[in-house]
PAPAVEX-583255 format. One record per residue: residue number from 1; residue in three letters; y negated, z, x of N, C-alpha, C, O in turn. Coordinates in nm, 2 decimals. Example, Ala and Ser with C-alpha at 12.3 -4.5 7.8 and 13.67 -1.06 7.14 Angstrom:
<seq=1	type=ala	nY=0.57	nZ=0.78	nX=1.32	caY=0.45	caZ=0.78	caX=1.23	cY=0.33	cZ=0.78	cX=1.32	oY=0.33	oZ=0.85	oX=1.42>;
<seq=2	type=ser	nY=0.22	nZ=0.71	nX=1.28	caY=0.11	caZ=0.71	caX=1.37	cY=0.00	cZ=0.79	cX=1.29	oY=-0.11	oZ=0.80	oX=1.34>;
//
This chain:
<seq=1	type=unk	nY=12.60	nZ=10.19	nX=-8.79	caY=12.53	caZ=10.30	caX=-8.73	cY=12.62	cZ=10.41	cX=-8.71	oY=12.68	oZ=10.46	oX=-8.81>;
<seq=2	type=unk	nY=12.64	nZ=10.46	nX=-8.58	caY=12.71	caZ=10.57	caX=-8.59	cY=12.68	cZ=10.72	cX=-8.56	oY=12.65	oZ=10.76	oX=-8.45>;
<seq=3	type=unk	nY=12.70	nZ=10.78	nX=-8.67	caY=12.68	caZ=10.96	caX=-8.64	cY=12.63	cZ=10.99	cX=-8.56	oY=12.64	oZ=10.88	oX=-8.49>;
<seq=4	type=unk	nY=12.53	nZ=11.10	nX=-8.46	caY=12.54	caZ=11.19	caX=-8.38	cY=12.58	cZ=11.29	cX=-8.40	oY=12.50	oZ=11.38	oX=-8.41>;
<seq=5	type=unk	nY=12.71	nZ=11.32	nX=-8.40	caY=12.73	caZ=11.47	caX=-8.47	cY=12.70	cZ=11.57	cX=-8.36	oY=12.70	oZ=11.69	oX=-8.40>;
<seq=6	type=unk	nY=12.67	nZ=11.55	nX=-8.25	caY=12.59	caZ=11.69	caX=-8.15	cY=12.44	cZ=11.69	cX=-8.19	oY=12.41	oZ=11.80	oX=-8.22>;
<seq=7	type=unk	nY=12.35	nZ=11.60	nX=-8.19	caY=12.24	caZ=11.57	caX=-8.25	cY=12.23	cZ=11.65	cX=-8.39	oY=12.16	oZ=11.75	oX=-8.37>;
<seq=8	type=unk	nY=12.27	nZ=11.64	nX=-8.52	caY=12.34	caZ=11.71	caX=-8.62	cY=12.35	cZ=11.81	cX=-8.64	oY=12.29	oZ=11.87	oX=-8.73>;
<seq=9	type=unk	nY=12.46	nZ=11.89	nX=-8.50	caY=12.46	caZ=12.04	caX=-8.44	cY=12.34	cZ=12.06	cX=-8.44	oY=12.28	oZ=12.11	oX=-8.54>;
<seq=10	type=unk	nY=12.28	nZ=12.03	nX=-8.35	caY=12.12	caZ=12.08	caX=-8.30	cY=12.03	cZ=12.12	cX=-8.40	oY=11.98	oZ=12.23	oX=-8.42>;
<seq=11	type=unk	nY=12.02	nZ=11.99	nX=-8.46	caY=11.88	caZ=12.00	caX=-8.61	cY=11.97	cZ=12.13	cX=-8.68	oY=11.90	oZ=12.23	oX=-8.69>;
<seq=12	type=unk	nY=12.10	nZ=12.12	nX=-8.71	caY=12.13	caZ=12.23	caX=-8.83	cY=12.08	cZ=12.35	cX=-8.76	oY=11.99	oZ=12.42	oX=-8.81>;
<seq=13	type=unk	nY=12.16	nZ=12.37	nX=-8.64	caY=12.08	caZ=12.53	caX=-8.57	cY=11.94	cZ=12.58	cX=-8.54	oY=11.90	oZ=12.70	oX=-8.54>;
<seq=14	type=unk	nY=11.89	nZ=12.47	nX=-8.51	caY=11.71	caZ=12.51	caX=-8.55	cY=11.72	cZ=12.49	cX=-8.70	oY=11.63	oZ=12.58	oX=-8.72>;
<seq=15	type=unk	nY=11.75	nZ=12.45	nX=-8.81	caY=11.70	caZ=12.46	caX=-8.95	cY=11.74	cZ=12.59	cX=-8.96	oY=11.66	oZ=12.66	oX=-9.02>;
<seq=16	type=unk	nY=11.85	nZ=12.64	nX=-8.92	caY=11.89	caZ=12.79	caX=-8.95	cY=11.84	cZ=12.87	cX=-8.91	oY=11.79	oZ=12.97	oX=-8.97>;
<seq=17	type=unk	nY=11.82	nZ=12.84	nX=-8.76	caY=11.72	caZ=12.93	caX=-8.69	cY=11.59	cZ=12.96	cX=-8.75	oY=11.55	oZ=13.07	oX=-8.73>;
<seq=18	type=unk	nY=11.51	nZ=12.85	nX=-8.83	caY=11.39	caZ=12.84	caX=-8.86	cY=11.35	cZ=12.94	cX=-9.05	oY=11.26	oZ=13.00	oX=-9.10>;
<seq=19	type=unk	nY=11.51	nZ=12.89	nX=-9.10	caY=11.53	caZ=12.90	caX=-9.23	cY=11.47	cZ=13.09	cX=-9.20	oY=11.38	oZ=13.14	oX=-9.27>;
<seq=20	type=unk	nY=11.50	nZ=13.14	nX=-9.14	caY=11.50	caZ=13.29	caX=-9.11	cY=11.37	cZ=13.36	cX=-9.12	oY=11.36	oZ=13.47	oX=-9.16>;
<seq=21	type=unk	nY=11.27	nZ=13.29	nX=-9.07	caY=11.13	caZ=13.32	caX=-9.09	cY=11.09	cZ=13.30	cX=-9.28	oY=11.01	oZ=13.35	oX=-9.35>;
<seq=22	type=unk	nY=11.15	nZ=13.23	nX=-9.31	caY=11.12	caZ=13.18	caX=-9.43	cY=11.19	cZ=13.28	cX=-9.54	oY=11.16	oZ=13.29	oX=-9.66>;
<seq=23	type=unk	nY=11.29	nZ=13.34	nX=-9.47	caY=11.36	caZ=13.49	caX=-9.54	cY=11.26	cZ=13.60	cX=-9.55	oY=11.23	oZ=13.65	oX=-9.66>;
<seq=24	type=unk	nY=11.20	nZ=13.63	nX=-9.41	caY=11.14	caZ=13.73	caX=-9.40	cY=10.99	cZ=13.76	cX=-9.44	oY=10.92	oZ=13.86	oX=-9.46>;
<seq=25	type=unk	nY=10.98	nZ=13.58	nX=-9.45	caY=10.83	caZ=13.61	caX=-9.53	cY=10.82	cZ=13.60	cX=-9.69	oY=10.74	oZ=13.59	oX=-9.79>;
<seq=26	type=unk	nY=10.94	nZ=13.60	nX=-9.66	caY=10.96	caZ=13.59	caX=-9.88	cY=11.01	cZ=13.73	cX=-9.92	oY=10.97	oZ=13.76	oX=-10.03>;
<seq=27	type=unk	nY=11.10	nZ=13.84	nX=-9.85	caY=11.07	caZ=13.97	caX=-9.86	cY=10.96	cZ=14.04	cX=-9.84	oY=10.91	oZ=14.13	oX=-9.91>;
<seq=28	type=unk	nY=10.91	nZ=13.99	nX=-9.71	caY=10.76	caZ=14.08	caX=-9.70	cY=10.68	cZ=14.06	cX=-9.78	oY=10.63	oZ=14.17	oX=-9.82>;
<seq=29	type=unk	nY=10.65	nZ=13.95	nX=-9.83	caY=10.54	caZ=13.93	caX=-9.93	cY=10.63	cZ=14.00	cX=-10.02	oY=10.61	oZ=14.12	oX=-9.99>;
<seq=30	type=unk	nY=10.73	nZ=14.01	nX=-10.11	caY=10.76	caZ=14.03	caX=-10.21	cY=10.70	cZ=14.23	cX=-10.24	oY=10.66	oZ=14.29	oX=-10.34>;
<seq=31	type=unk	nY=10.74	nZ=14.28	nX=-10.09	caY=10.74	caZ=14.40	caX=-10.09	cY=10.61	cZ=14.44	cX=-9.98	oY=10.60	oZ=14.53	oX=-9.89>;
<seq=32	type=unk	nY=10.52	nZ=14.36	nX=-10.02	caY=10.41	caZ=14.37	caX=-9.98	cY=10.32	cZ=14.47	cX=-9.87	oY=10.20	oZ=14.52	oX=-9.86>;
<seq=33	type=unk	nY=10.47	nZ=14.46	nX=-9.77	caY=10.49	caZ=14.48	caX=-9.64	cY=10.57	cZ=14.42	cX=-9.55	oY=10.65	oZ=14.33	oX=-9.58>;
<seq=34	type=unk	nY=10.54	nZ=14.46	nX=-9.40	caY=10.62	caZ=14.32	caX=-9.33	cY=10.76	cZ=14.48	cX=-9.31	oY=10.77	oZ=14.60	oX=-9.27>;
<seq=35	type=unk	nY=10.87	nZ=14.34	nX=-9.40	caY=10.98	caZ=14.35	caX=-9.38	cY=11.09	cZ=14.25	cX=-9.29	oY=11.05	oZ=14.14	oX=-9.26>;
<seq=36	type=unk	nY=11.22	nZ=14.28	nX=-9.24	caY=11.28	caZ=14.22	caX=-9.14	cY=11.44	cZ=14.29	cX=-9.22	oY=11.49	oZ=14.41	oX=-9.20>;
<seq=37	type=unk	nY=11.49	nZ=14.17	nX=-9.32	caY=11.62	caZ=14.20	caX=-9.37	cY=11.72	cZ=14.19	cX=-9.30	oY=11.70	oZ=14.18	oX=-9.18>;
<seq=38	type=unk	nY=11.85	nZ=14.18	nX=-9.36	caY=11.97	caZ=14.15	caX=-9.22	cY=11.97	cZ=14.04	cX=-9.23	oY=11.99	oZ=13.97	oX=-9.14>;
<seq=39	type=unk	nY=11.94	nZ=13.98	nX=-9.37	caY=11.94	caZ=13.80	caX=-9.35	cY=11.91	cZ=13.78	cX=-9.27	oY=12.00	oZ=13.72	oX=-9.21>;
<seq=40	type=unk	nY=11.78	nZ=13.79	nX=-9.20	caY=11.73	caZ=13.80	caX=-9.10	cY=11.79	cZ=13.76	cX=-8.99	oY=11.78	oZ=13.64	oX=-8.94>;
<seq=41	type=unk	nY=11.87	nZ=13.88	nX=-8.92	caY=11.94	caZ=13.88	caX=-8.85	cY=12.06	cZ=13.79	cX=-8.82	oY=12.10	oZ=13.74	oX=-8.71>;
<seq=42	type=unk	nY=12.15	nZ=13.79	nX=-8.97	caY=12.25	caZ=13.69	caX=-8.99	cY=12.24	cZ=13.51	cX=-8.96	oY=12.33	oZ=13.43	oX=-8.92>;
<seq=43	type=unk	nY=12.09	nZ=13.49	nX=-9.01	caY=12.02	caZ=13.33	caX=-8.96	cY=12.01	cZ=13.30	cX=-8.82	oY=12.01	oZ=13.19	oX=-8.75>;
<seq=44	type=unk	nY=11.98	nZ=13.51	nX=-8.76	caY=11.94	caZ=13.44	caX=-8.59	cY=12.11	cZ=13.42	cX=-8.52	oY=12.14	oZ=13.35	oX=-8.42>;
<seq=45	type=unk	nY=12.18	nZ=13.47	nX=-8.58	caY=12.31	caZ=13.46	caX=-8.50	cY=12.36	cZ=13.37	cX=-8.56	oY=12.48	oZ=13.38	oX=-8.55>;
<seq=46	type=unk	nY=12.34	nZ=13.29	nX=-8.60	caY=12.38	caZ=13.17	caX=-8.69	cY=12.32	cZ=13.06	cX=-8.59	oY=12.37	oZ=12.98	oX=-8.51>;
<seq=47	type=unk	nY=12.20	nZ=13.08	nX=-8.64	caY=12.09	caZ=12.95	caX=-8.57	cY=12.11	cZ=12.98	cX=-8.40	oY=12.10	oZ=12.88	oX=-8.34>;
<seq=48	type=unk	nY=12.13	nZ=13.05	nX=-8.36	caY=12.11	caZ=13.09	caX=-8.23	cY=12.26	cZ=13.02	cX=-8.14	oY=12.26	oZ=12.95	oX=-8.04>;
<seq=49	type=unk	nY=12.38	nZ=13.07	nX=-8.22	caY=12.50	caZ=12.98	caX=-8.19	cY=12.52	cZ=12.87	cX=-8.19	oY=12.56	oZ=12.80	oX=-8.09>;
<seq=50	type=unk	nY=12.48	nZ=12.81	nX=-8.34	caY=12.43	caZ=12.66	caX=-8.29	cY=12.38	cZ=12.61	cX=-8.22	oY=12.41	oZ=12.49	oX=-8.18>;
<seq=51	type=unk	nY=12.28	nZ=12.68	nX=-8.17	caY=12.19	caZ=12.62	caX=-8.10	cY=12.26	cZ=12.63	cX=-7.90	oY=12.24	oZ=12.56	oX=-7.80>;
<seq=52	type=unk	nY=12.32	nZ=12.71	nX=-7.92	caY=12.37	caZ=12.79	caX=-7.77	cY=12.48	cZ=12.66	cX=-7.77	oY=12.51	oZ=12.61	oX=-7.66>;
<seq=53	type=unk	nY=12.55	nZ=12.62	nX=-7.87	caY=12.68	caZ=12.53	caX=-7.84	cY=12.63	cZ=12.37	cX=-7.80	oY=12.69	oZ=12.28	oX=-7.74>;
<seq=54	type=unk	nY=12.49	nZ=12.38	nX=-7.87	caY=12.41	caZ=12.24	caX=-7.83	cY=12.34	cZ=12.29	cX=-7.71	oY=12.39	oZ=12.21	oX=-7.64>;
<seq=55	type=unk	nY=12.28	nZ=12.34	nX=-7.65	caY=12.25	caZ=12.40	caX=-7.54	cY=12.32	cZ=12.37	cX=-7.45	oY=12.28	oZ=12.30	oX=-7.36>;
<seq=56	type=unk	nY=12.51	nZ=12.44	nX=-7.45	caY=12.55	caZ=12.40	caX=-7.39	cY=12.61	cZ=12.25	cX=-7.31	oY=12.62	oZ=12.21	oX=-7.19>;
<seq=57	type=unk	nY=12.65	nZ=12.20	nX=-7.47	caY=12.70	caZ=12.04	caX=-7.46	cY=12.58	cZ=11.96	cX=-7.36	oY=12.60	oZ=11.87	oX=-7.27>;
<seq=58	type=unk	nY=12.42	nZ=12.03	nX=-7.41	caY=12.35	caZ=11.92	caX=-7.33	cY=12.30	cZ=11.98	cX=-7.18	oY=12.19	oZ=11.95	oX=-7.13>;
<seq=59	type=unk	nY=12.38	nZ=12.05	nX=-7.13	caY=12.42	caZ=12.14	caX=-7.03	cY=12.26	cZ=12.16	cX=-6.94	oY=12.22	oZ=12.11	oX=-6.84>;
<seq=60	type=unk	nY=12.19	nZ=12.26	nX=-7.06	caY=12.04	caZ=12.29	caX=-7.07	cY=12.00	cZ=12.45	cX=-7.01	oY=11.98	oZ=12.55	oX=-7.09>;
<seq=61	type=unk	nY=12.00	nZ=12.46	nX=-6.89	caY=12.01	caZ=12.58	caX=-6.81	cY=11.92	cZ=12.67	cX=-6.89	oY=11.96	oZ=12.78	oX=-6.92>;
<seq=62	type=unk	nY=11.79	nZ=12.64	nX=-6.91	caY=11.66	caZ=12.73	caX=-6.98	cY=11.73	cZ=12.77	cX=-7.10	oY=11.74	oZ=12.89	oX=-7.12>;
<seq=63	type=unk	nY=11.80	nZ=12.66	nX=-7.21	caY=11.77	caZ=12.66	caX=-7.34	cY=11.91	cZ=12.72	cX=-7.38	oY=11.95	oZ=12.74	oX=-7.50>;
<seq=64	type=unk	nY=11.99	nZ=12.74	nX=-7.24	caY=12.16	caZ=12.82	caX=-7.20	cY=12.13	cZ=12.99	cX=-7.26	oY=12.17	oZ=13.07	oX=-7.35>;
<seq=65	type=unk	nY=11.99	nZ=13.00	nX=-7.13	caY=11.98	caZ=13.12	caX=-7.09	cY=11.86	cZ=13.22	cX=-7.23	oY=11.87	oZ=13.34	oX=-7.25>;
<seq=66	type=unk	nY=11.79	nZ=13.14	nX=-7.29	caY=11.73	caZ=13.15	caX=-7.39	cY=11.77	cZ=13.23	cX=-7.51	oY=11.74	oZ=13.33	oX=-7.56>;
<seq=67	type=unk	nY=11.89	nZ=13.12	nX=-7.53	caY=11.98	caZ=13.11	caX=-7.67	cY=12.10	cZ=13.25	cX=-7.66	oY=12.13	oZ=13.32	oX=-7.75>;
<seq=68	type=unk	nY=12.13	nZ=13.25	nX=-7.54	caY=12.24	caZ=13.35	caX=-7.52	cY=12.15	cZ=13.50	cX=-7.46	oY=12.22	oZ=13.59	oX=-7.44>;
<seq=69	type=unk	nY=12.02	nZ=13.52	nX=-7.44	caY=11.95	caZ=13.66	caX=-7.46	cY=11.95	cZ=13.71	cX=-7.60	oY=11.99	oZ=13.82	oX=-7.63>;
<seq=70	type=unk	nY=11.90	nZ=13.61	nX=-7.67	caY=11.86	caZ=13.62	caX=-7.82	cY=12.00	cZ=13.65	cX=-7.88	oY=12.00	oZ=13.72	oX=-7.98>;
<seq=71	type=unk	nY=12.11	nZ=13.60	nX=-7.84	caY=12.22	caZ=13.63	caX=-7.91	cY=12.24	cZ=13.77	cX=-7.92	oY=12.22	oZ=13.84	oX=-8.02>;
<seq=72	type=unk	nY=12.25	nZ=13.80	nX=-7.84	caY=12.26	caZ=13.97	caX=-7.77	cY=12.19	cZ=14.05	cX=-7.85	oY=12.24	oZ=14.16	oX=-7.89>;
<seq=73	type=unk	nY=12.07	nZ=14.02	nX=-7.87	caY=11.96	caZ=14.09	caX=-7.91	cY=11.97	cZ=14.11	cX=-8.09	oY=11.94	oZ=14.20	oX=-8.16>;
<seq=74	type=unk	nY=12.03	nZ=13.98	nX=-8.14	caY=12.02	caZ=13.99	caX=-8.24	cY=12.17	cZ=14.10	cX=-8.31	oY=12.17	oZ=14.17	oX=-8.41>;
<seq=75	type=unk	nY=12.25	nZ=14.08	nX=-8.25	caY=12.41	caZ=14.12	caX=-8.25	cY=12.36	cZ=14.29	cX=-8.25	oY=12.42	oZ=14.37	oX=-8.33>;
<seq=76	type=unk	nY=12.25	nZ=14.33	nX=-8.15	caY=12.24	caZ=14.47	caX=-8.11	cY=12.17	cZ=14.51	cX=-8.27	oY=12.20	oZ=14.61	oX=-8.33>;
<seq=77	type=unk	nY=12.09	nZ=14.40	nX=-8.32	caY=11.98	caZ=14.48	caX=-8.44	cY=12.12	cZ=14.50	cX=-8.53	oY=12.16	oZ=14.60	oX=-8.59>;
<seq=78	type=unk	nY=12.19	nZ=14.37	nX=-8.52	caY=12.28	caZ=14.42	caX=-8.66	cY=12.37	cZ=14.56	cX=-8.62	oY=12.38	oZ=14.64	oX=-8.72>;
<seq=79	type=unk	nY=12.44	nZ=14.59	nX=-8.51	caY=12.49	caZ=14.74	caX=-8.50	cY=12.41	cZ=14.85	cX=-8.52	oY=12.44	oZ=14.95	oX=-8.58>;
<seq=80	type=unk	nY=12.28	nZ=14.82	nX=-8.48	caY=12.18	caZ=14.94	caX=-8.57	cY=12.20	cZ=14.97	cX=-8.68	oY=12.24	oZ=15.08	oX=-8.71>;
<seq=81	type=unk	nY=12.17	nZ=14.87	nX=-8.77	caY=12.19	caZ=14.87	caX=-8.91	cY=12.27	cZ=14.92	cX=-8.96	oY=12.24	oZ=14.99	oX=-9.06>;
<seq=82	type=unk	nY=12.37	nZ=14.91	nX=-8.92	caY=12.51	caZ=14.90	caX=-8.97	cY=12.55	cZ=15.07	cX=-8.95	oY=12.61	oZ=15.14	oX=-9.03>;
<seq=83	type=unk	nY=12.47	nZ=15.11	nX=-8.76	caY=12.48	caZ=15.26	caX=-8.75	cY=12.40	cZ=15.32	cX=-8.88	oY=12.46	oZ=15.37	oX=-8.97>;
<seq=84	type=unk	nY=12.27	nZ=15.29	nX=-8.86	caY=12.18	caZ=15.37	caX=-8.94	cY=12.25	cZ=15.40	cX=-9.10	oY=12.27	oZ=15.51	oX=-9.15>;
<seq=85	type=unk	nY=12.27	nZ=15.27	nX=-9.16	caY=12.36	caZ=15.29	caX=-9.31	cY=12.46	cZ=15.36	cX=-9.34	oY=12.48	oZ=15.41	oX=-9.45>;
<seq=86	type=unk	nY=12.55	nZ=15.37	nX=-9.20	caY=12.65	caZ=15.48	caX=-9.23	cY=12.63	cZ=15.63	cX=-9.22	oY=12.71	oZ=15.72	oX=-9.26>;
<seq=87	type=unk	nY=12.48	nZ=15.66	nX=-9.17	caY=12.44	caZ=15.76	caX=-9.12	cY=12.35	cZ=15.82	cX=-9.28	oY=12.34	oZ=15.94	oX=-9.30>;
<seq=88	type=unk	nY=12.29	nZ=15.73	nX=-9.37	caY=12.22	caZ=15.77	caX=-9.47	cY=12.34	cZ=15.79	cX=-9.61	oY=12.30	oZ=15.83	oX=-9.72>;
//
């Protein structure tokens, strides 16, 4: 039996991708508000890469253009952050 290591790619970056919801609902509950940590953030740029490099390999125009919005978007929350903290 041999490997799919693109197949592999894929599952890992949606488990990452997915792992992220699973961050945020374990802070929110914790703090018994809905919270959204950088973990957060760091899973979507994680999971999202992954997923954008298998995206690409399976040369998936939707799931191209999907993965690389969300990139963006997530990259922007973390410079917020990163502003706002140096600012307090």
């Amino acid at each position: 039996m041999t490997i799919d290591w693109w197949l592999l790619l894929g599952f890992g970056g949606q488990l990452m991708f997915s792992a992220r919801f699973l961050v945020q609902w374990l802070v929110s509950e914790k703090a018994k508000q809905s919270i959204v940590p950088k973990a957060f953030w760091y899973f979507s740029i994680g999971g999202s890469s992954l997923l954008l490099i298998y995206a690409i390999y399976r040369q998936d125009p939707v799931f191209i253009l999907g993965q690389s919005a969300g990139f963006i978007i997530y990259l922007r929350n973390l410079q917020l952050i990163k502003k706002h903290e140096a600012r307090s």
